[in-house]
TORPAFI-135625 format. One record per residue (C-alpha): residue in three letters; x, z negated, y negated. Coordinates in steps of 0.02 Angstrom, whole numbers, padded with zeros to 5 digits, always signed. Layout:
N
AlaXZY;...
//
This chain:
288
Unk+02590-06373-07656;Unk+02763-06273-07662;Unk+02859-06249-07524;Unk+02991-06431-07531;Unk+03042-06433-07348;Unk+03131-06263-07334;Unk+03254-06310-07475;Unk+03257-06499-07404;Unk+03309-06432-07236;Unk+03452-06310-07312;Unk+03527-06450-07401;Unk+03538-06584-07290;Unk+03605-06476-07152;Unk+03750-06450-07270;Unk+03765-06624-07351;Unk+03708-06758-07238;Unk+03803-06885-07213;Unk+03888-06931-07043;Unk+03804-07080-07007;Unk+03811-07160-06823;Unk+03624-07164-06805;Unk+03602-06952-06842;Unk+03723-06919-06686;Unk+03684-06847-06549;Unk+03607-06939-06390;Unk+03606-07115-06490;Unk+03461-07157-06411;Unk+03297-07240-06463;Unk+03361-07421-06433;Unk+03506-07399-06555;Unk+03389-07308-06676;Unk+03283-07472-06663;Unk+03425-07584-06695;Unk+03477-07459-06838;Unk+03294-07487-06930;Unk+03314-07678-06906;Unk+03492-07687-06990;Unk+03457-07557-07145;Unk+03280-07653-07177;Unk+03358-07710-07362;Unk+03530-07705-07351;Unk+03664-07588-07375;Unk+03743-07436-07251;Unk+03899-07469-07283;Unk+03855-07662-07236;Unk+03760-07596-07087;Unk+03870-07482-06983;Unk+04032-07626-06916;Unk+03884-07733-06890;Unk+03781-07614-06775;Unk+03918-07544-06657;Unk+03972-07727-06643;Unk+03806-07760-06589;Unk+03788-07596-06463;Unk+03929-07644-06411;Unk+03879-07799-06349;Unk+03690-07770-06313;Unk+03675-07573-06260;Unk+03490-07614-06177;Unk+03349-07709-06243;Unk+03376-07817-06084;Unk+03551-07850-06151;Unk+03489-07931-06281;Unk+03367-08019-06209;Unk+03457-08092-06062;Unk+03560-08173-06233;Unk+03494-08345-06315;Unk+03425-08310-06481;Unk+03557-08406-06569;Unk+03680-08257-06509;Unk+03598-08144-06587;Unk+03566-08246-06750;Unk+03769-08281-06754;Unk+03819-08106-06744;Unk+03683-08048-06872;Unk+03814-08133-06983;Unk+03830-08090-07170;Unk+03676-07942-07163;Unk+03555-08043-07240;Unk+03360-08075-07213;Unk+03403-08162-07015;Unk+03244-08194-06971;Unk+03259-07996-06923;Unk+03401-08060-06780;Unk+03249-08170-06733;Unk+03111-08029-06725;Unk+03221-07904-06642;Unk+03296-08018-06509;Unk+03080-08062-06474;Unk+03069-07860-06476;Unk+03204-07845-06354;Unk+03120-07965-06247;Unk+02942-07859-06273;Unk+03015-07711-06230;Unk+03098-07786-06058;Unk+02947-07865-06012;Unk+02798-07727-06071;Unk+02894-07564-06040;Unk+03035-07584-05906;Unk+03148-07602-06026;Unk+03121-07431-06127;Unk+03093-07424-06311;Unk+02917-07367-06317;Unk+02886-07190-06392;Unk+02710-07238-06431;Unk+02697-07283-06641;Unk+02541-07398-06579;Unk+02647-07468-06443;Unk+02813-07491-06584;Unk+02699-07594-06696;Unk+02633-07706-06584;Unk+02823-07762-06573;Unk+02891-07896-06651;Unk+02964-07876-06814;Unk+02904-07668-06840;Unk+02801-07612-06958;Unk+02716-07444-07020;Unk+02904-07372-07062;Unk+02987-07426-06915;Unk+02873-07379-06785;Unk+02860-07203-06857;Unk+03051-07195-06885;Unk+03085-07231-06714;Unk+02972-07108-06645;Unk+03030-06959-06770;Unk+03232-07002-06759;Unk+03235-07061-06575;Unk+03094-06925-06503;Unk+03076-06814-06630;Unk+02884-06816-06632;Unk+02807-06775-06809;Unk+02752-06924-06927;Unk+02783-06958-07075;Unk+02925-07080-07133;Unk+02909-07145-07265;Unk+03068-07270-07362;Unk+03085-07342-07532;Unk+03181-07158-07569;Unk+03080-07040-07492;Unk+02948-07110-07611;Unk+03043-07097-07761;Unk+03079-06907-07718;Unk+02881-06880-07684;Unk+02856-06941-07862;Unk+02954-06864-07970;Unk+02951-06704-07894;Unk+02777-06701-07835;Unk+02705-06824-07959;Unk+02798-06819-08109;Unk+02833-06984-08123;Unk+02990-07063-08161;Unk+02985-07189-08021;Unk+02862-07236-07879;Unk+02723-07365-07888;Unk+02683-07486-07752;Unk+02694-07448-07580;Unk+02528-07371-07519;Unk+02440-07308-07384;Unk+02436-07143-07476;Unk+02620-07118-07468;Unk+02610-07068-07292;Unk+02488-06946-07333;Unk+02610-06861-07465;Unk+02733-06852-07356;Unk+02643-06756-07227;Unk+02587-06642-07336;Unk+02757-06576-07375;Unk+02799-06579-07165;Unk+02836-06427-07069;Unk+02712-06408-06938;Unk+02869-06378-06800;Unk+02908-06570-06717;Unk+03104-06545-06765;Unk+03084-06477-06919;Unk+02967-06609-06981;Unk+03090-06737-06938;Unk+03244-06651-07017;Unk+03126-06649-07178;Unk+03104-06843-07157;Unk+03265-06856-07159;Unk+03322-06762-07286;Unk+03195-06852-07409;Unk+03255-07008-07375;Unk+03426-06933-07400;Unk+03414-06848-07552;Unk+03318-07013-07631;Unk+03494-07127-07571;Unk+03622-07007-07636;Unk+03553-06880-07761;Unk+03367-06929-07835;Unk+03413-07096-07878;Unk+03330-07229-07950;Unk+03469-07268-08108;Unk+03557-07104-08117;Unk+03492-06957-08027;Unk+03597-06791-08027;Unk+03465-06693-08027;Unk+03608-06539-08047;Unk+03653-06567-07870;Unk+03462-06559-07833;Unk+03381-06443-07709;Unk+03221-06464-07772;Unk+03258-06445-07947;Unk+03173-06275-07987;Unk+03009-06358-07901;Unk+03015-06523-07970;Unk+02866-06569-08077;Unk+02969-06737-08175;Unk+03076-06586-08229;Unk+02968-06473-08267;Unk+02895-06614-08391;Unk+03050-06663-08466;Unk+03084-06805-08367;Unk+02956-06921-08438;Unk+02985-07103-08426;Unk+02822-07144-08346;Unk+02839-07335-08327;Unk+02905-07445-08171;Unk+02774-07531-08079;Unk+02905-07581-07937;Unk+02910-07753-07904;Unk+03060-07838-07942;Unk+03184-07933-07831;Unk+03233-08109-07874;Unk+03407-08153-07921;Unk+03519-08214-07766;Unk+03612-08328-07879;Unk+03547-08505-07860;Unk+03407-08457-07777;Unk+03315-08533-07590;Unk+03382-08360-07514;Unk+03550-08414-07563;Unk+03533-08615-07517;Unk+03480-08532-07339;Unk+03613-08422-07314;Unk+03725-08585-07349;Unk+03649-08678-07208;Unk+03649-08540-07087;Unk+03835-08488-07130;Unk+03881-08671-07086;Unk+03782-08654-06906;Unk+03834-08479-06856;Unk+04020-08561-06886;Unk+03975-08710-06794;Unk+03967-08580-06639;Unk+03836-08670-06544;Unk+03888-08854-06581;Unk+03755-08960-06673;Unk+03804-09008-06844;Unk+03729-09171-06921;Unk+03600-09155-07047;Unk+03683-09221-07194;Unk+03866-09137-07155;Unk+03774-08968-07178;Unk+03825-08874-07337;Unk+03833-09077-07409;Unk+03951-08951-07567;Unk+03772-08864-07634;Unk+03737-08926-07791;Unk+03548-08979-07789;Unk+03507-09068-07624;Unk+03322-09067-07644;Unk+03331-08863-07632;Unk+03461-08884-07495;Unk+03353-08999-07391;Unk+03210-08857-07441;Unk+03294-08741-07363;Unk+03328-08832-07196;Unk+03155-08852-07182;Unk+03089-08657-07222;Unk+03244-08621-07084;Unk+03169-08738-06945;Unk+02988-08663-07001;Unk+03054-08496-06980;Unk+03121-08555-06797;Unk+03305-08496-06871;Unk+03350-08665-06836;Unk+03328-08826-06721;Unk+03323-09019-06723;Unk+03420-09117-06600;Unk+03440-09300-06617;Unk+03468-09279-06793;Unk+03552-09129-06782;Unk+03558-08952-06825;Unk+03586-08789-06737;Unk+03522-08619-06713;Unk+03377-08591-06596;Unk+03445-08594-06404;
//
């Protein structure tokens, strides 16, 4: 195996980007909230959205002393808000089960609300800098093509976190600057459309490269188009009850515009399944 975290580390001490969760003393309960946000959606999307939030909540008890339908409203346009749900339970977890301290523990993380096998280990390498592996949708796009070969990454696997420890320095801090700087290099420079692989570090060790940059297949699995779709419908209905701001709206003066009501009413009841929203008398509004 050659030698990937030396140049990793060079590079992204030189070209990472200034993001709010990288500074120092940000602390393991914004890191958290961080990992929530950017679960599928954008950074740029991301960063008003989480100091507005830190702002507000600075301590898992913050949030927690909060009704749910707080943190539902200000989760706003980032998508997915079932993860307002699961981190506002979290909060409450981590006020309750560890005095109010994000647990360093990855064992103790996943038996959180809401985190899985990448957050827990992303909140113990970028909050306490112990050494796991993190592994994101990028990082494992870098570990193929210049480990693998391969053009693009197959389906998520328990074997990813074992490539990605093999590349890891054995030293805690620089392990975690090389998780970083995978993930890092896969957002802004190994790409999954256009990769500028002349702005590479790992170009003179990469084995897609060294192949002739093979097109190997994509076994990814594809998203559905937002256009039309239940996720949309959803987002409809919750836009109309975030706006409400805490006033129940009647059932049939909610999103009454969207063009098929059977997938409308479908998505009022996946909402109130999810527990994103409550019934009233009739009426809707987020969960209190």
């Amino acid at each position: 195996m050659p030698d990937l975290a030396s140049p990793l580390i060079a590079w992204y001490r030189e070209n990472a980007r200034d993001l709010p969760w990288r500074r120092e003393g940000f602390g393991a309960w914004g890191t958290l909230v961080s990992e929530f946000m950017l679960q599928q959606t954008p950074v740029a999307r991301v960063i008003p959205r989480l100091e507005e939030w830190l702002a507000r909540w600075p301590t898992p008890a913050d949030l927690a002393a909060s009704p749910p339908a707080e943190a539902v409203r200000l989760w706003a346009n980032l998508g997915y808000p079932r993860r307002a749900l699961w981190l506002h339970r979290a909060a409450t977890e981590i006020r309750d089960r560890h005095d109010g301290v994000v647990p360093r523990d990855v064992d103790a993380l996943l038996a959180l609300t809401g985190i899985g096998d990448y957050t827990a280990r992303a909140v113990a390498v970028f909050a306490y800098a112990d050494r796991h592996p993190v592994v994101d949708t990028n990082t494992r796009r870098v570990l193929a093509r210049a480990v693998d070969g391969r053009s693009q990454p197959g389906p998520p696997a328990r074997a990813d976190l074992a490539a990605m420890t093999a590349i890891l320095p054995e030293d805690d801090a620089q392990a975690a600057i090389v998780n970083a700087a995978a993930m890092e290099l896969g957002a802004v420079v190994c790409t999954a459309r256009s990769p500028r692989c002349e702005a590479c570090p790992l170009t003179d060790l990469c084995a897609w490269r060294a192949a002739g940059y093979p097109d190997t297949g994509d076994g990814r699995r594809k998203q559905a188009r937002y256009e039309g779709s239940d996720r949309q419908a959803r987002g409809a209905v919750m836009k109309v009850l975030r706006d409400a701001e805490g006033h129940p709206v009647p059932a049939d003066e909610v999103a009454p515009e969207w063009p098929d009501p059977v997938q409308r009413d479908r998505a009022i009841d996946s909402l109130i399944a999810d527990g994103l929203v409550e019934v009233t008398g009739g009426a809707l509004h987020l969960p209190r």
